[in-house]
py3Dmol code that shows the C-alpha trace and the ligand (Angstrom):
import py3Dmol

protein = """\
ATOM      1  CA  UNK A   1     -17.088  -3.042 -11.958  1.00  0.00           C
ATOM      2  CA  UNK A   2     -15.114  -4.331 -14.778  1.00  0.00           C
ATOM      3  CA  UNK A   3     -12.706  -7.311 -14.416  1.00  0.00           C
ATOM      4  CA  UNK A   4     -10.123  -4.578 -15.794  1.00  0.00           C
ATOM      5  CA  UNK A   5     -11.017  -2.380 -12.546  1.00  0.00           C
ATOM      6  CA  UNK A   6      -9.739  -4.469 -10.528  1.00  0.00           C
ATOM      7  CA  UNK A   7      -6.130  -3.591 -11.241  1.00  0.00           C
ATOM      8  CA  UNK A   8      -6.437   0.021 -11.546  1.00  0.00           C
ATOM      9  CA  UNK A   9      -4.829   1.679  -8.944  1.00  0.00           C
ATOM     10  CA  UNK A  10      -7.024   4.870  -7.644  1.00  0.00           C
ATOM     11  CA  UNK A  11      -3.413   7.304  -7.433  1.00  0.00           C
ATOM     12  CA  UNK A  12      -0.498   6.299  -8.663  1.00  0.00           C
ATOM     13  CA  UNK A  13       3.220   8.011  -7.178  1.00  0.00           C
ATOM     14  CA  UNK A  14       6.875   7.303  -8.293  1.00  0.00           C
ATOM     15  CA  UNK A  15       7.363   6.796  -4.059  1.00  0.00           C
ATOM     16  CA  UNK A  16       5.381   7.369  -0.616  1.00  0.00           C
ATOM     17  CA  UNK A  17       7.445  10.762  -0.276  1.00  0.00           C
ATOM     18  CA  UNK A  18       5.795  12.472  -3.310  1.00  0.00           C
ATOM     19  CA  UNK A  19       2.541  11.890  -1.252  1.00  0.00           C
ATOM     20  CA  UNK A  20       2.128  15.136   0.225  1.00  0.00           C
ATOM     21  CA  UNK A  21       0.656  14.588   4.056  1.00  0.00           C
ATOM     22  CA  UNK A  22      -2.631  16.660   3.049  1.00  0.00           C
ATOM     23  CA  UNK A  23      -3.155  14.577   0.199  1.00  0.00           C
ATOM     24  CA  UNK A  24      -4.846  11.990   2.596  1.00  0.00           C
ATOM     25  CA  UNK A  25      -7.384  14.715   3.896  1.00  0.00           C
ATOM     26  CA  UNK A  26      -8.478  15.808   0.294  1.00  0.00           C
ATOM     27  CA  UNK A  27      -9.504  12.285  -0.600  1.00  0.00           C
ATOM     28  CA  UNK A  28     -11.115  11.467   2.351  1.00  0.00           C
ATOM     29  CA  UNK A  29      -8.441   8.635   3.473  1.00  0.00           C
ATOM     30  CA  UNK A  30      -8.876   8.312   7.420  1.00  0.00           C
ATOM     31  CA  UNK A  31      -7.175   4.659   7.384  1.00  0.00           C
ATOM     32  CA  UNK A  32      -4.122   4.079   5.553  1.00  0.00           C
ATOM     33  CA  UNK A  33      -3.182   0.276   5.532  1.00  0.00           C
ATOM     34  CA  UNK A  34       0.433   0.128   4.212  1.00  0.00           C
ATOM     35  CA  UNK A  35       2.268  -2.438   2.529  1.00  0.00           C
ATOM     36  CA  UNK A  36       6.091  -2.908   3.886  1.00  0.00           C
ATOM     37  CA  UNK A  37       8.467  -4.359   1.382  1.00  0.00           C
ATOM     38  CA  UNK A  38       8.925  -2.183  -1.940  1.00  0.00           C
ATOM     39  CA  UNK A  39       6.800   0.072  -0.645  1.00  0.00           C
ATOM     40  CA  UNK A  40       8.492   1.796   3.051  1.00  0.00           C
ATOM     41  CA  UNK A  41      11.211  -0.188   2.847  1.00  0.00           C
ATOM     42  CA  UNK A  42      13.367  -2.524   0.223  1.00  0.00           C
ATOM     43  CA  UNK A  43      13.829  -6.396   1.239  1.00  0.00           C
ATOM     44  CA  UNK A  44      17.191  -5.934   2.568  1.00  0.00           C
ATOM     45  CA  UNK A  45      15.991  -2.994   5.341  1.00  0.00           C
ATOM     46  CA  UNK A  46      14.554  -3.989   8.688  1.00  0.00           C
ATOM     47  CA  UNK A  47      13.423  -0.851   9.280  1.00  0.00           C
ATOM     48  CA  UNK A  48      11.768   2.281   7.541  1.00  0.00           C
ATOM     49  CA  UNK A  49      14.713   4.809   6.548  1.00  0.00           C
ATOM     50  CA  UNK A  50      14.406   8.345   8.580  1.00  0.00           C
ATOM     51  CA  UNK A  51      12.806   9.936   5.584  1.00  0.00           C
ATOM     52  CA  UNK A  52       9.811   7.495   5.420  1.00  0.00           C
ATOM     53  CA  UNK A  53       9.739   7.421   9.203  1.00  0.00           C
ATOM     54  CA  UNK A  54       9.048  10.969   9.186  1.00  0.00           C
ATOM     55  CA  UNK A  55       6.485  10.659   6.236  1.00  0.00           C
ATOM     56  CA  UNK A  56       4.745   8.127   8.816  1.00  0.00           C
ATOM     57  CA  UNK A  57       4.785  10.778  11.486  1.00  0.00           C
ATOM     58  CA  UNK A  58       3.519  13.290   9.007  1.00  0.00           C
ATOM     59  CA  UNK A  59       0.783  11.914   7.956  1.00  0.00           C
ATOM     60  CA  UNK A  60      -0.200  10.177  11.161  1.00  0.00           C
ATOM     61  CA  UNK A  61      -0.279  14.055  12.965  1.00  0.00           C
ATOM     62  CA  UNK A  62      -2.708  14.892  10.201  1.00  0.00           C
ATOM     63  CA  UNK A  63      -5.200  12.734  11.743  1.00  0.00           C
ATOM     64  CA  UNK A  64      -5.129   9.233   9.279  1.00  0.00           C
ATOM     65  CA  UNK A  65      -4.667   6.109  11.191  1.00  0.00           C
ATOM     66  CA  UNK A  66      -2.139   3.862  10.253  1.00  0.00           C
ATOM     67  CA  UNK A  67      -1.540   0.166   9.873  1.00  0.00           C
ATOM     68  CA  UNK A  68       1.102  -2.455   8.536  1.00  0.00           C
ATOM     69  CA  UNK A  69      -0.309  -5.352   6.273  1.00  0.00           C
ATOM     70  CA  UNK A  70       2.629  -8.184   4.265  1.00  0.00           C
ATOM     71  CA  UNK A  71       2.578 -10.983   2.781  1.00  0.00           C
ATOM     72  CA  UNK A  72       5.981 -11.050   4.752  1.00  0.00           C
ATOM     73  CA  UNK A  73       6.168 -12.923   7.773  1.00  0.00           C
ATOM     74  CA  UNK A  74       5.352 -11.970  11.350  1.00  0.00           C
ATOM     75  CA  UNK A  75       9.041 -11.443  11.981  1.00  0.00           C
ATOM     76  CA  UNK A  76       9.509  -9.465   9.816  1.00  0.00           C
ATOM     77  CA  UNK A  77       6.289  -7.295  10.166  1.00  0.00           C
ATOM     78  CA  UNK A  78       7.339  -7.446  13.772  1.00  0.00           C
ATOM     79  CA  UNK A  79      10.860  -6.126  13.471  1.00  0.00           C
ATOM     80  CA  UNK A  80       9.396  -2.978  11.499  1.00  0.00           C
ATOM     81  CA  UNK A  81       7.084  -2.084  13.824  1.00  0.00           C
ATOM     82  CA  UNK A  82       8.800  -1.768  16.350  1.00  0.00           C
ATOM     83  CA  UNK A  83       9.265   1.812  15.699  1.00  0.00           C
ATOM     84  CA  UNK A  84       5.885   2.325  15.062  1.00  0.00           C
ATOM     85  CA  UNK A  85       3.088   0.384  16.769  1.00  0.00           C
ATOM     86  CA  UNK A  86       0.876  -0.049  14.553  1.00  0.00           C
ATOM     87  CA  UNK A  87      -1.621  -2.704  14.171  1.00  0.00           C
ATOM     88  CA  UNK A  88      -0.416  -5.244  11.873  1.00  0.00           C
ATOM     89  CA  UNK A  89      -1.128  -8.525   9.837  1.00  0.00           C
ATOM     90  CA  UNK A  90       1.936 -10.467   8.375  1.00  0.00           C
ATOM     91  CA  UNK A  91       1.398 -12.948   5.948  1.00  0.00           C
ATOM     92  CA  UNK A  92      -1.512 -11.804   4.958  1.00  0.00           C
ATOM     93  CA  UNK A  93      -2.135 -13.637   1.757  1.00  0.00           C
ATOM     94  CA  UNK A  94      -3.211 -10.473  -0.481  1.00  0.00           C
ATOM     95  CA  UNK A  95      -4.903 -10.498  -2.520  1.00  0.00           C
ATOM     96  CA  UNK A  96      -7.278 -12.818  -0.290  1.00  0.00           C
ATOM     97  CA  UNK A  97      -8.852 -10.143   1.972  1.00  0.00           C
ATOM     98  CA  UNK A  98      -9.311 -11.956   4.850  1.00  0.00           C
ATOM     99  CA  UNK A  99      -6.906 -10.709   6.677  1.00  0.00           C
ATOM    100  CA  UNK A 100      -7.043  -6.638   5.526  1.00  0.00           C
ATOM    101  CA  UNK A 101     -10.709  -6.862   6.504  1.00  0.00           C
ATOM    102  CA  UNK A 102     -10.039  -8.033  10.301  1.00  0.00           C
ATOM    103  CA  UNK A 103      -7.436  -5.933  10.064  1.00  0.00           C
ATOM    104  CA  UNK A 104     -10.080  -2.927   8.957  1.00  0.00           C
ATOM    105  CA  UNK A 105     -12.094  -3.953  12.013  1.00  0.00           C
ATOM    106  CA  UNK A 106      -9.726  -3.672  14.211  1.00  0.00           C
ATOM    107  CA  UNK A 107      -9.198  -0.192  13.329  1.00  0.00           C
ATOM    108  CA  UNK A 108     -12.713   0.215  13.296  1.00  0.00           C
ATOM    109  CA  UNK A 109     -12.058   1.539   9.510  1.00  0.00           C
ATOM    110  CA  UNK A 110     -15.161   2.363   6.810  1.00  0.00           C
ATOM    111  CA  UNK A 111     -14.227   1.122   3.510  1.00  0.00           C
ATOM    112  CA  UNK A 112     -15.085   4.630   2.060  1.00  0.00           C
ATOM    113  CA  UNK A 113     -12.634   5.989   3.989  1.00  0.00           C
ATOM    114  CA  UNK A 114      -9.666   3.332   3.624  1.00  0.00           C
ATOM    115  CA  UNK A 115      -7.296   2.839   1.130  1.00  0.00           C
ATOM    116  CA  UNK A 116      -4.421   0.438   0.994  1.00  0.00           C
ATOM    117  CA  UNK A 117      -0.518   1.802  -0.083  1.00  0.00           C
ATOM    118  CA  UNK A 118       1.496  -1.058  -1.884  1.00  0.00           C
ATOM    119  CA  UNK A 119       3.605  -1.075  -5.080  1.00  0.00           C
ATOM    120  CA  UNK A 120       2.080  -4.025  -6.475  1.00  0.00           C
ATOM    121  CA  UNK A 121      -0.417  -4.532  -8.579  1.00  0.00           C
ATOM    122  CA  UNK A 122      -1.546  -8.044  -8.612  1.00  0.00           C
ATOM    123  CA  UNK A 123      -1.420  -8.095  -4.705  1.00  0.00           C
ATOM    124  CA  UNK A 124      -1.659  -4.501  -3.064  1.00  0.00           C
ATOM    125  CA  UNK A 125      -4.166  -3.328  -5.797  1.00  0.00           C
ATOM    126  CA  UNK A 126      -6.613  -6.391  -6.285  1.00  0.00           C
ATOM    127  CA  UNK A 127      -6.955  -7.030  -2.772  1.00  0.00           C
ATOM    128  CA  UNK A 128      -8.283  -3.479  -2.204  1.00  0.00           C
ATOM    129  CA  UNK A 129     -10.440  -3.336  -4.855  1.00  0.00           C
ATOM    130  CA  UNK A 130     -11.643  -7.266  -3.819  1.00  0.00           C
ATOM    131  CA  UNK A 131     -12.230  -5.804  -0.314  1.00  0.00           C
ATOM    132  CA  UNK A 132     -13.805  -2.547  -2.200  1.00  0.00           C
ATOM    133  CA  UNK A 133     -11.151  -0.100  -0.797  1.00  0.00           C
ATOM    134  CA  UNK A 134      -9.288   2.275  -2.824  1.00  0.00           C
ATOM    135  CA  UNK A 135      -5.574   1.748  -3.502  1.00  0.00           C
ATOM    136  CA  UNK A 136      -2.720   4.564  -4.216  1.00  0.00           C
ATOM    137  CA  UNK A 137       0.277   2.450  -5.823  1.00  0.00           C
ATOM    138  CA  UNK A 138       3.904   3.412  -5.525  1.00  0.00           C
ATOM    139  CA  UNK A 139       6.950   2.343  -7.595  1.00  0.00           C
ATOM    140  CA  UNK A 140       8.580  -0.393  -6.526  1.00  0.00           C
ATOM    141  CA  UNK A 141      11.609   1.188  -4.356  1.00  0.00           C
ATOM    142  CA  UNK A 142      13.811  -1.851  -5.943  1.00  0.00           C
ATOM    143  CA  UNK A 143      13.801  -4.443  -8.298  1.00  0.00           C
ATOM    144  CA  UNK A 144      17.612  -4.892  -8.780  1.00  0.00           C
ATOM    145  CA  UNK A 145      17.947  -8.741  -8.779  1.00  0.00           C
ATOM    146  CA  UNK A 146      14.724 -10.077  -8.878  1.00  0.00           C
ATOM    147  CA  UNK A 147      13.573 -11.309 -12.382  1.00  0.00           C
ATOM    148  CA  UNK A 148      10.432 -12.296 -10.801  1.00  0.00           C
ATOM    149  CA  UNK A 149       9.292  -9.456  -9.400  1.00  0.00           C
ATOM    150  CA  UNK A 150      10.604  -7.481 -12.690  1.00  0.00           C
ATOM    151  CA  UNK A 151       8.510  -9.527 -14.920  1.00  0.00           C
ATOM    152  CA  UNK A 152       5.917  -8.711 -12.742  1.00  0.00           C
ATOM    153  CA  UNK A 153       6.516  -4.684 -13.376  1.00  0.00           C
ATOM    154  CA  UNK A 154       6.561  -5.929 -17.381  1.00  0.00           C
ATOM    155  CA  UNK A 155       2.550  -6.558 -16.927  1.00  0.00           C
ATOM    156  CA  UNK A 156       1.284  -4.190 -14.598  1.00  0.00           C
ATOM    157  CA  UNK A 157       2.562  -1.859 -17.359  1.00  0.00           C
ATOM    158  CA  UNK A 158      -0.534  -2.527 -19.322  1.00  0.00           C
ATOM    159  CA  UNK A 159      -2.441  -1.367 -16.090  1.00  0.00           C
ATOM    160  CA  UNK A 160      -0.669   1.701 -15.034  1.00  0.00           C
ATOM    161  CA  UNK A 161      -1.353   2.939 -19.187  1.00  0.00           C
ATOM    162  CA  UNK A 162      -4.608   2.597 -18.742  1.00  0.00           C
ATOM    163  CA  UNK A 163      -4.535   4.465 -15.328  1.00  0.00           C
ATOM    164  CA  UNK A 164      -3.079   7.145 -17.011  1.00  0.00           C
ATOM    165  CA  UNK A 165      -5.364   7.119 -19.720  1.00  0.00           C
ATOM    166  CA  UNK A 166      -8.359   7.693 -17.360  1.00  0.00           C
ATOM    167  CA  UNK A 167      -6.790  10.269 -15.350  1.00  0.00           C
ATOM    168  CA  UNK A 168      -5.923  12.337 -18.132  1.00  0.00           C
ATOM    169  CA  UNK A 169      -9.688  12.830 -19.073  1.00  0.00           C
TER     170      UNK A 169
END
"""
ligand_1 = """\
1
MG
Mg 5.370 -4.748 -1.616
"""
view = py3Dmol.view(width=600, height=400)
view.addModel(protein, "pdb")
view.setStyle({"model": 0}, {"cartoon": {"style": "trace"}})
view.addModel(ligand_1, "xyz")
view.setStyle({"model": 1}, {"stick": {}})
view.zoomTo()
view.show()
């Protein structure tokens, strides 16, 4: 694998609810490992909103298992599962994989068959291909007032053109 390969995101949706729930079955993704913030819910939510709680219920009653991994902390993670009951890891330090492989385990997940769901690159992305998992990237649900994060958008451009260039072949 190239160093460049490593940022590539395997599918790549404007948000979770363009995934249909039978996408997961036609890939062959039996664990899901979500991200939270950005990706089910913005910073500012301390809980999914009822359409992505439903998506969760979708796509869980299609037979993938489902967990919760943030860099966020384990109040936070906490708090948002609440409504789910998932298994979870809060600050999870992607894209170190220490923590999305115990996490794997305790799922009993095979890599082949796991993919993470985040919305960024240089944490969601690299730490599943690190961990050699696939990785289906989302837009970020919101940037609004956070130069950091939209500086961060500014270079995963390069990334997501060149994802688009190789699924156009
Ligand atoms: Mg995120």
């Amino acid at each position: 694998m190239k160093i460049k390969d490593y940022f590539i995101p395997d599918f790549y949706y404007s948000s979770v609810l363009r995934i249909k729930p039978e996408f997961f079955a036609e890939n062959n993704i039996r664990f899901l490992i979500c991200d939270i913030d950005n990706t089910l819910a913005t910073y500012e939510s301390r809980i999914a909103d009822e359409e992505r709680r439903r998506w969760l219920d979708l796509v869980e009653s299609t037979g993938v298992r489902i967990a919760f991994i943030s860099n966020n902390s384990e109040r936070r993670v906490y708090t948002f599962n609440t409504m789910h009951g998932y298994f979870t890891e809060s600050r999870a330090g992607k894209p170190f994989t220490r923590k999305l492989r115990r996490l794997m385990k305790l799922m009993d997940a095979v890599p082949e068959q796991t993919a993470i769901l985040g919305d960024q690159i240089f944490t969601d992305v690299l730490c599943a291909k690190r961990a050699g998992i696939r990785a289906v990237l989302v837009m970020s649900m919101d940037v609004k007032g956070k130069p950091f994060l939209k500086m961060k958008k500014f270079f995963e451009r390069y990334f997501i053109n060149a994802y688009r260039r190789r699924t156009e072949k």
